[in-house]
Residue frames as qw, qx, qy, qz and C-alpha x, y, z in Angstrom:
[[0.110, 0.480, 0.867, 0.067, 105.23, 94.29, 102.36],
 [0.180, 0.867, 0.223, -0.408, 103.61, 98.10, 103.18],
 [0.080, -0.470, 0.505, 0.720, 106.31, 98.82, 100.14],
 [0.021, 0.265, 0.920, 0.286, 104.25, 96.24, 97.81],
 [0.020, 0.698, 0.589, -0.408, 101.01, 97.58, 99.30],
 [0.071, 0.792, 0.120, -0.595, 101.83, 101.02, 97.87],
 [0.033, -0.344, 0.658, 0.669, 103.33, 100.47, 94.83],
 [0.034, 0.268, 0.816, 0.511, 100.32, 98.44, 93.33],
 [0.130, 0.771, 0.519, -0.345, 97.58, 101.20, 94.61],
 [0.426, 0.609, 0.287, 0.605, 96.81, 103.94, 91.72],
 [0.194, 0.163, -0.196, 0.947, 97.82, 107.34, 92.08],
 [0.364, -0.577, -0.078, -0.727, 94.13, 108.60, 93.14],
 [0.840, -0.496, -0.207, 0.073, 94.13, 106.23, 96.48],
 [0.616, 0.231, -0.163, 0.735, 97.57, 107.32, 97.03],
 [0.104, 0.306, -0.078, 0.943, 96.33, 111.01, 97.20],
 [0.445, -0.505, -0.172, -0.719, 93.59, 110.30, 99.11],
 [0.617, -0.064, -0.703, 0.348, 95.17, 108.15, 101.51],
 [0.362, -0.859, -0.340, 0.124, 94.34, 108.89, 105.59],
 [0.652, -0.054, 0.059, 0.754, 97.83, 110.45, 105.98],
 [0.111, 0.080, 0.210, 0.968, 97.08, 113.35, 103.29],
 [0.286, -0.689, -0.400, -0.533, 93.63, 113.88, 104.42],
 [0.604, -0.626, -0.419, 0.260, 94.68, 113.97, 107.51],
 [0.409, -0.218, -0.030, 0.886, 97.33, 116.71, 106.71],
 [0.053, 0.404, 0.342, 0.847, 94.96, 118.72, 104.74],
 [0.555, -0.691, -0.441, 0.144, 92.46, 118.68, 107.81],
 [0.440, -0.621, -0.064, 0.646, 95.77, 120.34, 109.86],
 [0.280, -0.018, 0.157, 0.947, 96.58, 122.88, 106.97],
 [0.240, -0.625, -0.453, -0.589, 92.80, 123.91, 106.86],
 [0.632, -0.670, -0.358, 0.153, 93.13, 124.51, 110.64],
 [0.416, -0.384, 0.102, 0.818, 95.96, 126.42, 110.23],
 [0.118, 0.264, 0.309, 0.906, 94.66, 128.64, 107.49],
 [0.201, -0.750, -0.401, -0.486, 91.49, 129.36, 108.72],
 [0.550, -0.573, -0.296, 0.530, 93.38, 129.79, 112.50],
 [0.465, 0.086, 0.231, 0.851, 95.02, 132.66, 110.30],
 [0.154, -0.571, -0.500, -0.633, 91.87, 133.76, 108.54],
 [0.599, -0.528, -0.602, 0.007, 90.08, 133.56, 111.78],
 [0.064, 0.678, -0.424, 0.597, 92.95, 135.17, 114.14],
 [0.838, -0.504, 0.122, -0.173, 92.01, 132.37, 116.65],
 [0.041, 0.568, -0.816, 0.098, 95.62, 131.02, 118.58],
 [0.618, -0.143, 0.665, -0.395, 94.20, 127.73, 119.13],
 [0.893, 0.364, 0.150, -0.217, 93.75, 126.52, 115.66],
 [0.109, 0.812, -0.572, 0.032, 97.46, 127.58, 115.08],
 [0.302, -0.441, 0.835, -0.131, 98.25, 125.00, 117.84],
 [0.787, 0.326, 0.485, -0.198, 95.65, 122.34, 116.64],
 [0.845, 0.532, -0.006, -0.052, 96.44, 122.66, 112.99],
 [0.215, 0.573, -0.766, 0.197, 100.75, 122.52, 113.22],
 [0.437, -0.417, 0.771, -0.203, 99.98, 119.59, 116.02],
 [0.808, 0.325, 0.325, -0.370, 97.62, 117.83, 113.10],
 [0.855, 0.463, -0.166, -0.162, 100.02, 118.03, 110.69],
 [0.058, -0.493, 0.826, -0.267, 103.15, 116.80, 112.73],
 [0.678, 0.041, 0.632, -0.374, 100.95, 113.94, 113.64],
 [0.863, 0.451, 0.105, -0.204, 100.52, 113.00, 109.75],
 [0.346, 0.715, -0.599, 0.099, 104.08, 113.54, 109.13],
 [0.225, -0.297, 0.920, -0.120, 105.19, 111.08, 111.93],
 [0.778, 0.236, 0.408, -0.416, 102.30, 109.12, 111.00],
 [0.857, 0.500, 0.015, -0.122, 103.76, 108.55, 107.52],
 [0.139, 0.606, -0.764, 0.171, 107.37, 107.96, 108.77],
 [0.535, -0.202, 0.757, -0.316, 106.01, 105.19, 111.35],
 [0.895, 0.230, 0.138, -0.357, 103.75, 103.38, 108.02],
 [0.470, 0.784, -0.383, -0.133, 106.70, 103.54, 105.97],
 [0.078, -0.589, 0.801, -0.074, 109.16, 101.80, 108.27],
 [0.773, 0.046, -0.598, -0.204, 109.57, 98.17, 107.84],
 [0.572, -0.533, 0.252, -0.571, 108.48, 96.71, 110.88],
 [0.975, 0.132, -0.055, -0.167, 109.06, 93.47, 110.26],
 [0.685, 0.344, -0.413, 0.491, 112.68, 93.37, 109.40],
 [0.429, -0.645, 0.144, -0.615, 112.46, 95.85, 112.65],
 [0.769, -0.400, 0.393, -0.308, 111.37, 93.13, 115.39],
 [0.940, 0.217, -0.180, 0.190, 113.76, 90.71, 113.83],
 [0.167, 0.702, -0.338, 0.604, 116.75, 93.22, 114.43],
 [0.339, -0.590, 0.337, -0.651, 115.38, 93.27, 117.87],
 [0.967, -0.215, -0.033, 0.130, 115.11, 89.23, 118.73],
 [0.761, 0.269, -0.230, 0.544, 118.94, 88.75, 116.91],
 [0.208, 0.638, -0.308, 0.674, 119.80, 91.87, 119.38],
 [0.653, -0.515, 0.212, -0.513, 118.22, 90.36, 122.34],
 [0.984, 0.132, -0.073, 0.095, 119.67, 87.10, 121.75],
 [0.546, 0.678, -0.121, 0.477, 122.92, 88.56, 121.56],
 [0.174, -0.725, 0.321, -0.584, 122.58, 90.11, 124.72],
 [0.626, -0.532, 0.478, -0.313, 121.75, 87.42, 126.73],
 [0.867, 0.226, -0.281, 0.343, 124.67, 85.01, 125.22],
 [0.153, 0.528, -0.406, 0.730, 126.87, 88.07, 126.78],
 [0.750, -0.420, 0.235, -0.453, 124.66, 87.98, 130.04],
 [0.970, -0.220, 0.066, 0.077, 125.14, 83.92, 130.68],
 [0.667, 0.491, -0.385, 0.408, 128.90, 84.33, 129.26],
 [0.070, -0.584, 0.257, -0.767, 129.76, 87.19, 131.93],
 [0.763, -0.434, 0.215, -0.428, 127.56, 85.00, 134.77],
 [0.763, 0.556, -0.318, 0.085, 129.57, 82.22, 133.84],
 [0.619, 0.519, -0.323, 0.494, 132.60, 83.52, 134.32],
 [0.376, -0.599, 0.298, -0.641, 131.70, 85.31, 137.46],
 [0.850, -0.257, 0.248, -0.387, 130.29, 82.44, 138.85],
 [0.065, -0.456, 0.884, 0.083, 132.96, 79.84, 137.41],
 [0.473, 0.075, -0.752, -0.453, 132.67, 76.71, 135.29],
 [0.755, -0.239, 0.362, -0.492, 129.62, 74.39, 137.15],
 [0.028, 0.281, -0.959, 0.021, 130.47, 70.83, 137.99],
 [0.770, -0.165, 0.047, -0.615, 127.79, 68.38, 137.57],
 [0.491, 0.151, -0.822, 0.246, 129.38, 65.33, 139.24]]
């Protein structure tokens, strides 16, 4: 769906998305940390744009298909779980 989403926005929303304002933010913090000579903006503007980067790995991922994965893998587990108790515990008589 966030794949749909992006494909039918035009290219100037695209580039002005929070993401890339949010990296340009951290690369103006880093340049002016340069300009400046202050070590704090250094750390501020590299931690701003690492933040946009994971930021636009985390929009990207389908989340959806995601927490499906994660039922059918939880489901999975506890079939194994009750098998394994089961077996431990030996067939139950209800008589």
């Amino acid at each position: 769906m966030a794949e749909n989403d992006q494909k039918d926005k035009p290219l100037a929303e695209k580039l002005l998305s929070m993401v890339t304002l949010l990296f340009l933010v951290g690369l103006f913090s880093l340049c002016s940390g340069f300009y400046t000579g202050e070590p704090m903006q250094y750390f501020w503007g590299v931690m701003i744009m690492g933040g946009s980067v994971v930021l636009h790995f985390v929009r990207k991922k389908d989340w959806k298909k995601h927490w499906e994965e994660q039922e059918d893998l939880k489901k999975r587990h506890d079939a194994v779980r009750a098998r394994e108790r089961e077996m431990r515990n030996g067939p139950k008589d209800d008589q």
